[in-house]
C-alpha positions as CSV (number, residue, x, y, z in Angstrom):
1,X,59.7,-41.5,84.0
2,X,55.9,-42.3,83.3
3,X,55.7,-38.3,82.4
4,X,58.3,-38.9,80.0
5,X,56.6,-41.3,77.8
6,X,53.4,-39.8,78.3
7,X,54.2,-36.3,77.2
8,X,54.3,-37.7,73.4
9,X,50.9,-38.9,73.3
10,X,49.6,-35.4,73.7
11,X,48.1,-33.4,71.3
12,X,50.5,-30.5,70.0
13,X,48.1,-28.1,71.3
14,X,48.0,-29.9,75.3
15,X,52.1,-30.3,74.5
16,X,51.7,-26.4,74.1
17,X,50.4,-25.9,77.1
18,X,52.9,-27.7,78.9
19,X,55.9,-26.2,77.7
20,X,54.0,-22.8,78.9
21,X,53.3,-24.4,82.3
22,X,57.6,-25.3,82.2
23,X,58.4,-21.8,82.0
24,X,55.9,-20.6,84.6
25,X,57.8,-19.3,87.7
26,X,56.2,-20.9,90.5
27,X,54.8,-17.7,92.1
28,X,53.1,-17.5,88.4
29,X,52.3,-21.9,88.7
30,X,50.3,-21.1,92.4
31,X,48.2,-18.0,90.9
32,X,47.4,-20.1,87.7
33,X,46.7,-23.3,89.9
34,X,44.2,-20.6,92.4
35,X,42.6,-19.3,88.8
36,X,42.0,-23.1,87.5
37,X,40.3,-23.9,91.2
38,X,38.1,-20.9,90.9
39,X,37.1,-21.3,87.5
40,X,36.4,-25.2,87.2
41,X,35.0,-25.6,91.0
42,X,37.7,-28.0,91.4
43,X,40.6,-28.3,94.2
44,X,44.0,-29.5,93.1
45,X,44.8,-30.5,96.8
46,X,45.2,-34.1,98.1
47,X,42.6,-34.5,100.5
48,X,44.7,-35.1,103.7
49,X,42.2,-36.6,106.5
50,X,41.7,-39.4,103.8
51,X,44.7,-41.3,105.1
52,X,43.9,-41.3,108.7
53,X,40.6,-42.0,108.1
54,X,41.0,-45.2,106.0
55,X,44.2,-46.3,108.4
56,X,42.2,-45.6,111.9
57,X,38.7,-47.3,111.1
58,X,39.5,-49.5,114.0
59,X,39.7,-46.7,116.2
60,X,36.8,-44.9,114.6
61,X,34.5,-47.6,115.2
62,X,35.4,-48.0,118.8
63,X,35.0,-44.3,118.9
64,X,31.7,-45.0,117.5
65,X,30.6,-47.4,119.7
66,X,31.6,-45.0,122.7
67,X,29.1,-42.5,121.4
68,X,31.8,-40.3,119.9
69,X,32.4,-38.5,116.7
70,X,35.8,-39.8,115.2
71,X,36.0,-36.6,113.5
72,X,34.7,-33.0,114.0
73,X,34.5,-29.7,112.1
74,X,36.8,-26.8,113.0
75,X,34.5,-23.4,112.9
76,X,35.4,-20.2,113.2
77,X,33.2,-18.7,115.4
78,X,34.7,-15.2,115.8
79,X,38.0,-13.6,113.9
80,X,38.8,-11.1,117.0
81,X,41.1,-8.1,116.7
82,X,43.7,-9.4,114.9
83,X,42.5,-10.3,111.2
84,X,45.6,-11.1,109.8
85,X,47.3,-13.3,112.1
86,X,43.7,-15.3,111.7
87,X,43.9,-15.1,107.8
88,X,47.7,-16.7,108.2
89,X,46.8,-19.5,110.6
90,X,43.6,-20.3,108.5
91,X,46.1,-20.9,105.4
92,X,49.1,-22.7,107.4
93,X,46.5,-25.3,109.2
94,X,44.4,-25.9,105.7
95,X,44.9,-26.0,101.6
96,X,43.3,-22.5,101.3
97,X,45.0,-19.4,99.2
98,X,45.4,-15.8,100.8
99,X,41.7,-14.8,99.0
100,X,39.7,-18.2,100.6
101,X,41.3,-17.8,104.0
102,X,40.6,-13.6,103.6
103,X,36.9,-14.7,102.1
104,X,36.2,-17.5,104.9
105,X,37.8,-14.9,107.7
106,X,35.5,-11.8,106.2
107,X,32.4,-14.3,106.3
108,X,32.8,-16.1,110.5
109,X,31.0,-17.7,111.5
110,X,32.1,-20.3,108.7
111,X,33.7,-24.0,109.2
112,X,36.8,-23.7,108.5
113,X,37.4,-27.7,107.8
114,X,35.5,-30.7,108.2
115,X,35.8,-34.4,108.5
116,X,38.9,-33.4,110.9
117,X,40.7,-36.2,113.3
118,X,40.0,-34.8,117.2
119,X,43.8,-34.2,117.6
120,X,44.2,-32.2,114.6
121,X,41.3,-30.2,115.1
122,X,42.5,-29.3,118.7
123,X,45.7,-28.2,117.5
124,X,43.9,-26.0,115.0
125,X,41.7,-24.6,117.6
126,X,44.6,-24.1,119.3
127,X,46.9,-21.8,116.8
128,X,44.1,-19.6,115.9
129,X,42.8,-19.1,119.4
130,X,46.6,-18.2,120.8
131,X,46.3,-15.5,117.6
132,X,42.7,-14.1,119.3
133,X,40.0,-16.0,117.0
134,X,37.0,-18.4,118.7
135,X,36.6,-21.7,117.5
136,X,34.0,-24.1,117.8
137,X,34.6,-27.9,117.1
138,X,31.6,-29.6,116.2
């Protein structure tokens, strides 16, 4: 209900924009959401490892303390024969559109994410490996 009220404190020109934005299929919502990211620099993604990180600080100071890295980077080291399978497991295990996970597949060796939990980044490793890619965790 908060977008309710706050939709008449809006200029007429921002209300403008939102009506266009209502009547944007959401095929037409994700390309114009991709264009925004790529003009501004910006992402409109929730950062995900943020949760886990502030909820396991415990854990990552005893990982610490052990010597270990709490969380590692997931690179693609090699795409492999199979580009496309690659390209689809880049975008199902991170936030990235078809032309990032193309770009970031066209461009290995590049990380792929980092500041990743150990179990996350395994399963990672895992999809795109079973799909022909080599992956590094660092």
């Amino acid at each position: 209900m908060t977008e309710a009220t706050a939709a008449p404190e809006l200029s007429s020109k921002a209300q403008g924009i939102v009506q266009a934005v209502e009547s944007l299929t959401v095929l037409e919502l994700a390309a114009l959401v991709k264009a925004l990211e790529t003009k501004f620099g910006v992402t409109a993604a929730v950062p995900m490892a943020a949760g886990p990180a502030a909820g396991g600080t415990g854990g990552g100071a005893a990982a610490a303390a052990a010597g270990e890295k709490a969380t590692v980077e997931v690179v693609l080291a090699d795409v492999g024969a199979n580009k496309i399978p690659v390209i689809k497991e880049i975008r199902a295990g991170t936030n990235h559109g078809l032309k990032e996970a193309k770009d970031l597949v066209d461009s290995a060796p590049k990380p792929i994410k980092a500041g990743v939990p150990k179990d996350e980044a395994a399963t990672i490793k895992q999809k795109l490996e079973a799909v022909g890619a080599k992956v590094e965790l660092k």
